[in-house]
C-alpha positions in Angstrom: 14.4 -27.4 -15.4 12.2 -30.4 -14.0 12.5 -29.8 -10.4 8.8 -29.4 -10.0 7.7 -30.0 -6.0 5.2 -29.1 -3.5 6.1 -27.8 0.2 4.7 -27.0 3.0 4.4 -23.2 3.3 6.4 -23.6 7.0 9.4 -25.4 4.5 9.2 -23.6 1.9 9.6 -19.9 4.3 13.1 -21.2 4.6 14.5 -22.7 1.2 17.1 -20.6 -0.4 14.1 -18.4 -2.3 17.2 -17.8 -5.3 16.3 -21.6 -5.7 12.9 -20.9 -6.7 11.9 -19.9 -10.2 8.1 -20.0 -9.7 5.8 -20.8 -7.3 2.0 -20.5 -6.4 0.5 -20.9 -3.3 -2.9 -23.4 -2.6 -6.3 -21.5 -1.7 -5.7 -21.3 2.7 -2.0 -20.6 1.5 -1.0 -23.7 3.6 1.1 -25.6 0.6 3.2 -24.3 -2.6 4.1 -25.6 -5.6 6.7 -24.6 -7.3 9.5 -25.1 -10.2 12.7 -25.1 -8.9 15.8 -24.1 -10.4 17.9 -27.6 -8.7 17.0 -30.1 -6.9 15.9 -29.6 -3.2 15.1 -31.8 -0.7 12.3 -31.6 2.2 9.2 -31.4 -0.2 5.3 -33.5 -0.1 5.2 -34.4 -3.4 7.7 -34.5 -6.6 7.3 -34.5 -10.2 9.5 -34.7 -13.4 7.4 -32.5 -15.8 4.8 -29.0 -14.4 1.5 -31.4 -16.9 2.0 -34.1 -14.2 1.9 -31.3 -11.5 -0.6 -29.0 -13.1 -3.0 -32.6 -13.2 -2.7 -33.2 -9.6 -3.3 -29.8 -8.9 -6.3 -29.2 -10.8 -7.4 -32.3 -9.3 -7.6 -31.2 -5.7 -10.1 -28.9 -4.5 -7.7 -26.7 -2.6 -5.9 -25.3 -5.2 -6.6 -22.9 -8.1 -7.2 -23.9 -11.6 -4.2 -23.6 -13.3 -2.7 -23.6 -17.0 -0.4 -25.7 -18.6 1.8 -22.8 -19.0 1.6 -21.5 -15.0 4.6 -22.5 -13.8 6.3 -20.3 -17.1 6.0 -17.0 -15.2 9.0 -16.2 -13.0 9.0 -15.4 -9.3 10.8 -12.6 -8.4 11.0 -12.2 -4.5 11.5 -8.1 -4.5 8.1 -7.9 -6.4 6.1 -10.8 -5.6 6.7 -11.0 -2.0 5.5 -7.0 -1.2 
């Protein structure tokens, strides 16, 4: 997969969350980022691989620090959204 974006949290409340494969959330919970399991349209930013994603990421001061391997953890919506 390298459908790596960020939304807006009010677009990305109504993507297709089957779509999603993981996602994180910034600090104020006002963007996400997320890997993406095709391609979907609407999003801020785009990237072709989760280092170029993770860089800009760990380069702004309102998101968390995160890993190279972050976006490797699966989102599951009947866990992860109680």
């Amino acid at each position: 997969m390298d459908n790596y974006y960020i939304f807006t949290t009010s677009v990305y409340d109504t993507i297709d969350k089957d779509k999603i494969y993981s996602r994180e959330y910034d600090w104020n919970k006002e963007n996400v980022a997320l890997l993406a399991t095709e391609p979907l349209t609407g999003f801020i930013r785009e990237y072709n691989n989760s280092s170029d994603m993770v860089n800009y990421l760990n380069s702004q001061s309102s998101w968390p620090i995160f890993g190279d391997l972050r976006f490797e953890e699966e989102y599951i919506p009947e866990i992860d959204d109680i």
